[in-house]
C-alpha positions in Angstrom: -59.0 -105.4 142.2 -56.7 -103.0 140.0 -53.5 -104.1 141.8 -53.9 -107.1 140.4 -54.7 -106.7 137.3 -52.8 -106.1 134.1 -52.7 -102.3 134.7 -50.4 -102.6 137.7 -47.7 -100.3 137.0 -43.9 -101.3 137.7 -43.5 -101.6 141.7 -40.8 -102.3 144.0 -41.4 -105.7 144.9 -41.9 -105.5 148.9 -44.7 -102.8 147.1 -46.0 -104.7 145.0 -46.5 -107.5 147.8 -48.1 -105.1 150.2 -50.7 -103.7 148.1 -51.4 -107.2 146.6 -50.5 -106.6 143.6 -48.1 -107.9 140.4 -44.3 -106.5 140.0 -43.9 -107.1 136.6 -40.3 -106.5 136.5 -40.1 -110.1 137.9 -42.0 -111.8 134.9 -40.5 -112.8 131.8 -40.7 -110.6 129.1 -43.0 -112.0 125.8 -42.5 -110.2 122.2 -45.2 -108.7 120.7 -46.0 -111.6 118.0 -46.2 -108.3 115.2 -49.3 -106.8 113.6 -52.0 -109.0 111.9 -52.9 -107.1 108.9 -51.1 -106.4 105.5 -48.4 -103.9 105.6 -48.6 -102.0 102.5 -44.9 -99.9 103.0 -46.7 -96.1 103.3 -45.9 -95.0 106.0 -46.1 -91.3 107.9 -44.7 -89.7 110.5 -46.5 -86.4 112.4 -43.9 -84.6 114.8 -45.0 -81.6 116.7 -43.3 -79.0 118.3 -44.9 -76.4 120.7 -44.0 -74.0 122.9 -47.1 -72.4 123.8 -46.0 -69.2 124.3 -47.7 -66.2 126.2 -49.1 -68.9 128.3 -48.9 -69.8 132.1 -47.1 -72.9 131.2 -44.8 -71.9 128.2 -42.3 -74.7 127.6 -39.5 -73.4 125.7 -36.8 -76.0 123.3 -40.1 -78.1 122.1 -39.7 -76.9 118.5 -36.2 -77.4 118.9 -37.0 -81.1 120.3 -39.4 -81.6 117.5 -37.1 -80.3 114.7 -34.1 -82.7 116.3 -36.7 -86.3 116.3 -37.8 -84.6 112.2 -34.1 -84.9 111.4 -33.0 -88.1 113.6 -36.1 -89.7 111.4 -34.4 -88.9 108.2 -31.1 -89.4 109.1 -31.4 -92.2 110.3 -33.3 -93.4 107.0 -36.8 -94.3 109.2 -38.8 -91.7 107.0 -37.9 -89.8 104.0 -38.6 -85.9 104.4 -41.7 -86.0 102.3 -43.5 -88.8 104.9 -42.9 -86.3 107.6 -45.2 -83.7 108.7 -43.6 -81.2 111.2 -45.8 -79.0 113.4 -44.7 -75.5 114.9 -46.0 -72.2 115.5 -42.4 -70.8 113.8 -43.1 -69.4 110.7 -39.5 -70.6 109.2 -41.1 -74.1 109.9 -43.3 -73.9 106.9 -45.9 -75.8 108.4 -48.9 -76.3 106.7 -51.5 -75.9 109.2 -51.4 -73.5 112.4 -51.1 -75.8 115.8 -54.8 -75.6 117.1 -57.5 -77.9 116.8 -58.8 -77.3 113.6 -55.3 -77.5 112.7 -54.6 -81.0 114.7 -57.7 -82.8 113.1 -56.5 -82.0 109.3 -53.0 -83.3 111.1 -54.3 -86.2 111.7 -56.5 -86.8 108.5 -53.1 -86.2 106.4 -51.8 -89.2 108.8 -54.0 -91.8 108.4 -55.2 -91.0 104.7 -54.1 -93.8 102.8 -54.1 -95.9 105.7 -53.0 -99.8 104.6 
């Protein structure tokens, strides 16, 4: 039975006792006991920002969004500016690669190469 397994979402609890299931807002909360593999200290951040427009579902103030998390990230001293890689389809963005697949998968390569 789903319900009761781990992948029960959060219910209200006369829900969660109806359908069978777990509310796990009434169990304890455990930390995560941390990875278990060497950190090495590299570290990279991919943020991506776009709007898709022209389409039947443009969603405008994403490369805004995505500029504001690049600049929270630095400011914030999580990343330095040259451990971030943003993604938009403005050209005053610089970015490296244009935001479609072929674009994504060299995204991604950048992020995990030199993976600890």
């Amino acid at each position: 039975n789903l319900l009761s397994s781990n992948l029960t979402p959060l219910l209200p609890r006369r829900a969660a006792q109806q359908l069978g299931g777990t509310n796990f807002a009434d169990e304890p909360y455990v930390p995560y006991p941390g990875p278990r593999y060497h950190l090495t200290g590299r570290k990279k951040a991919l943020v991506m920002g776009l709007t898709y427009d022209g389409s039947t579902s443009p969603m405008p103030g994403c490369v805004n969004d995505a500029r504001a998390v690049k600049k929270c990230l630095i400011d914030h001293e999580y990343f330095k500016a040259n451990e971030i890689l943003l993604i938009t389809e403005k050209p005053e963005d610089n970015s490296p690669v244009y935001p479609d697949k072929s674009g994504f998968l060299k995204c991604l390569h950048w992020l995990v190469d030199d993976a600890a």
